[in-house]
N, C-alpha and C positions, 0 to 999 in steps of 0.2 A: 668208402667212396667220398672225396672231396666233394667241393662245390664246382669244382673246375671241370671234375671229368662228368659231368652229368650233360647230357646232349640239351641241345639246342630245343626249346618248348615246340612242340607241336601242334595243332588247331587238335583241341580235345574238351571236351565240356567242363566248364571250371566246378570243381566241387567247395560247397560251403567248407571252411575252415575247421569246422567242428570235424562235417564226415570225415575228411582228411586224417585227422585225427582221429577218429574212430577207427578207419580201414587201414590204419598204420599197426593198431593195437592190437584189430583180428590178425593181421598176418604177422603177427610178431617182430615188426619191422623197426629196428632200432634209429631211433636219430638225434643226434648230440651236437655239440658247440664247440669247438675247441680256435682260440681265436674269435676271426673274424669267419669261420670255414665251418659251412653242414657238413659233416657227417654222416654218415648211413652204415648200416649193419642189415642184411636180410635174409631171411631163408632163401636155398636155393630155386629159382621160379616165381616165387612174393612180387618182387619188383618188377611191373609191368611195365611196358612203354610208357602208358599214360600217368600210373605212380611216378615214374620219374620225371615226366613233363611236370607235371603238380609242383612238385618239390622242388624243381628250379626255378617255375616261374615265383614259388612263393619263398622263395628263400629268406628275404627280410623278414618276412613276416612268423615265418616258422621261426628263424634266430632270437625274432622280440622273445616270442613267447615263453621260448625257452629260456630266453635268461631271466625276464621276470620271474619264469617259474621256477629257478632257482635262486632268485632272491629271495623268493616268499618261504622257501623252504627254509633258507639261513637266518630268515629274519630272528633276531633275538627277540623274543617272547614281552619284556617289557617294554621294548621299546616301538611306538606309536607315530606315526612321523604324520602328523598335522603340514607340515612345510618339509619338503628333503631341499630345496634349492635356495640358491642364495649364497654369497659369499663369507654374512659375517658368524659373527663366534656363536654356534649353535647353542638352544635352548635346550635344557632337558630338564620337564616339570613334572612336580610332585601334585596330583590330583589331592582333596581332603578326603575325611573317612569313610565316602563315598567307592573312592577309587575311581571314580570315572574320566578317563583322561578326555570325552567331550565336554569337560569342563573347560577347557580352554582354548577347543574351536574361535570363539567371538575376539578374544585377544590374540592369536594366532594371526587370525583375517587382519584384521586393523595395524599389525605390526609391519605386514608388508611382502611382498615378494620374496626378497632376498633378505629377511631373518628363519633362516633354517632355525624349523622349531619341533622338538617333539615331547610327548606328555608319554609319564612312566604307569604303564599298569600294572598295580601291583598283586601277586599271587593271593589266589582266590577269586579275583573279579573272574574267570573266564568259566565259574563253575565246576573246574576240572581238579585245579590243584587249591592244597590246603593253603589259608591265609595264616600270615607267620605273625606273633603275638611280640615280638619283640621291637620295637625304633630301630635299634642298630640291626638286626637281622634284614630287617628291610632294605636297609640304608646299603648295606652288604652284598646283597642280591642284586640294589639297581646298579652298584659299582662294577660289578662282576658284568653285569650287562652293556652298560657303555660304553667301559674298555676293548667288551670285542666287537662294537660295532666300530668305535672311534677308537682307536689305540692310545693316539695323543691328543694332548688335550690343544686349544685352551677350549675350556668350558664354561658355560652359565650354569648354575645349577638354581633351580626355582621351584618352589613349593606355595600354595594355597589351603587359607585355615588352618586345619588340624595338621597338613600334606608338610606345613613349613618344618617342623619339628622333624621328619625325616628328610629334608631336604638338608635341613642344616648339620644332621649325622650325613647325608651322603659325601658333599663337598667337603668336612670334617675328614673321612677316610681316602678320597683322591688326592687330598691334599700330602696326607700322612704318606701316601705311595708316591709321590713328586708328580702327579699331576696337576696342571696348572690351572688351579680355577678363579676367573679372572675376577666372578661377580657371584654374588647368593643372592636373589632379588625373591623374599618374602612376600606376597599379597594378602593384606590382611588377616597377618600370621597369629595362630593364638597360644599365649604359652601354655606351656603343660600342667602349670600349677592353678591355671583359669579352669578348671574341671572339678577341682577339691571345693569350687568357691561359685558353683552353678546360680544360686539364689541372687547372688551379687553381679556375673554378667546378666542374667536375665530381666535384671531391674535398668539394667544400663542398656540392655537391646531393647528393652520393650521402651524406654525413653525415648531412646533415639528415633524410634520408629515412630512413635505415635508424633514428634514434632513434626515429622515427613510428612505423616498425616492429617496432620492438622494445617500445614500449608495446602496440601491438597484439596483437603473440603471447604476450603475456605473461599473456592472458585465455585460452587453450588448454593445454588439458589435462595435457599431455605434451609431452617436450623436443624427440621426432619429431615431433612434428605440429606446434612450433614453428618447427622448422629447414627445414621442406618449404617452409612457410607464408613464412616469412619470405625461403627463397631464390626462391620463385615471384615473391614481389611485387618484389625485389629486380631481379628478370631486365626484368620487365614496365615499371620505370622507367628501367632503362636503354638498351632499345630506342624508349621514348620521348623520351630525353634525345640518340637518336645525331642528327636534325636541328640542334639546337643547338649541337653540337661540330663543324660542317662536314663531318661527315661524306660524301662522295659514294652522292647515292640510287640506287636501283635504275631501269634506263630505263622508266618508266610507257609500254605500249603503247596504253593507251584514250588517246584524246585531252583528254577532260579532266582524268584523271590526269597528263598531262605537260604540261600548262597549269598544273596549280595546281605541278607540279615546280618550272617555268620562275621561275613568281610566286615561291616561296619563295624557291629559290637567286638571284634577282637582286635580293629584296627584302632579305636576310642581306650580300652583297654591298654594298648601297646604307647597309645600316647599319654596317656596317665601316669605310667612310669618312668616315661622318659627323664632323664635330670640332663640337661643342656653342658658343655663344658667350654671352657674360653677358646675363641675362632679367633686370627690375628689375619683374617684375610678380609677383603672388603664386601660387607653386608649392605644391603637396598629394601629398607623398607615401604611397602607401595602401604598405605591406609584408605579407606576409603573416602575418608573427609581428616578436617582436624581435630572436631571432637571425638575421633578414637583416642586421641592422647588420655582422655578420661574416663574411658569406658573400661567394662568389665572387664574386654578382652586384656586390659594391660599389658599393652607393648611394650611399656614402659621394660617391665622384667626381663626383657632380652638385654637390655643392658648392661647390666654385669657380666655377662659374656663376650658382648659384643658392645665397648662402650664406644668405639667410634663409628657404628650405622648410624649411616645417613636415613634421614623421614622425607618418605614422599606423600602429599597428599589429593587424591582425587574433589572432586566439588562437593558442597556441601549436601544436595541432596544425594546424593553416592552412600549405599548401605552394602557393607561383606556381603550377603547370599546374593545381590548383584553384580559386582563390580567387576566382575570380570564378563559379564554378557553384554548386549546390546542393551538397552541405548550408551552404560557405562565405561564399556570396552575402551571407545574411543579414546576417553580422559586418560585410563587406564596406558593406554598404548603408548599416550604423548609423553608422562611421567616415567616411564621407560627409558623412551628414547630421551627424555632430559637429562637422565641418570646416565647411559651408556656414550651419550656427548661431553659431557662432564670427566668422562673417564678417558677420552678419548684429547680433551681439551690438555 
């Protein structure tokens, strides 16, 4: 049964859209899309007057539903879509050893409308499937995934902290298949060899922090209220800094706390061995301020890979574990679009 031949709606009691759907599923009553056209399948006697009034009058609405419901069904598994609309050259980012592609909700928001953006999740985050211990295994998997959402490119490919090292194997293998990746835009990307050398970024994070912090306390009162202040927040970064130093976590009893355990420690792992290879395509590095140029993370070492990235830098109070959130985002967003104007110029 078309959409065409279904009779004319009748005065009948409109039923919630759920029931509708339920009293479709008791009588076994099939209904599909094809086109722009319902379709209907039913047992003989199923379809009642008032079933079919239903169904015409709500025909738009039953066609959304269905084809949402067949998107969410196709949706490719890594792929996240933070932004689906927009004209220009979609985003497709690399979360850090976290995996969490709401990492980059705040710089998504502040990009705009129309930068179609979406963050890659990588196997393991969902609980279900095992997390894969290799960079390029990863890198391979998200390839596999954006080609069949996107077949042709051109594409941004982007990565965060640890996320950058797979990001820069992802665009690395689109490239080698002729797809066309326009930009690799790093955020506070850390190399692989900044892991072997934990004691030395941590001396350079914990620097940088405690200046932050010391402009900060420097708006209170009193030299006690400074000193409390400054060693509170001082504690509070360094228990968020113990992940990144290898530290061994504590065994998580809930199961999706020892899932996302597993994810980190084998993605930290996967990034350890990475060895980066020469990229001759155009690299964007975002930093948080300028003194990363000296910090532990050494950006610097992407350079012999990539010795023509360009450095972007966020404001001076801007530290990695924030800069891509709010109040950061923003700076974050503007250094973007100064890079993808530049490219454009």
């Amino acid at each position: 049964m078309s959409a065409s031949s279904m009779k004319s709606p009748m005065s009948a009691p409109v039923m919630q859209f759920s029931e509708l759907l339920a009293d479709l599923a008791v009588k076994d009553i099939k209904v599909w899309v094809e086109g722009d056209r319902l379709r209907c399948n039913a047992p003989a006697g199923a379809l009642t007057a008032e079933l079919r009034d239903q169904l015409q009058g709500r025909r738009g609405e039953i066609i959304a539903f269905l084809n949402m419901a067949t998107a969410a069904a196709t949706q490719s598994p890594a792929i996240v879509p933070l932004q689906s609309r927009g004209t220009r050259t979609p985003i497709y980012a690399v979360p850090g050893h976290v995996g969490a592609p709401s990492s980059f909700l705040d710089l998504s928001k502040n990009l705009g409308g129309d930068q179609p953006f979406y963050a890659l999740q990588p196997p393991g985050f969902d609980g279900q499937s095992e997390p894969m211990d290799r960079v390029e295994d990863i890198a391979e998997y998200f390839a596999r995934q954006i080609v069949e959402y996107q077949p042709t490119g051109p594409y941004i490919i982007a990565g965060y902290c640890s996320g950058a090292s797979t990001a820069f194997e992802l665009a690395q293998i689109l490239r080698q298949r002729k797809s066309e990746v326009s930009c690799v835009a790093l955020f506070g990307p850390l190399h692989p060899t900044t892991y072997g050398e934990w004691p030395r970024r941590l001396y350079f994070l914990a620097r940088g922090k405690a200046e932050s912090f010391l402009h900060e306390t420097a708006k209170l009162p009193t030299f006690s209220a400074r000193l409390r202040y400054f060693g509170s927040r001082l504690r509070e970064h360094f228990r968020a800094l113990v992940p990144l130093v290898g530290s061994k976590e504590p065994v998580a009893t809930d199961p999706v706390l020892a899932s996302r355990a597993l994810l980190k420690s084998t993605a930290i792992a996967a990034f350890q061995r990475y060895a980066p290879t020469p990229y001759s395509g155009r690299v964007c590095i975002f930093l948080p301020n300028k003194a990363w140029l000296r910090s532990g993370a050494a950006p610097h070492r992407w350079l012999p890979v990539v010795p023509h990235a360009e450095f972007y830098f966020g404001p001076d109070d801007c530290n990695e574990a924030t800069m891509l959130m709010e109040p950061d985002a923003p700076a974050i967003a503007d250094l973007y679009r100064q890079a993808t104007q530049k490219q454009n110029d």
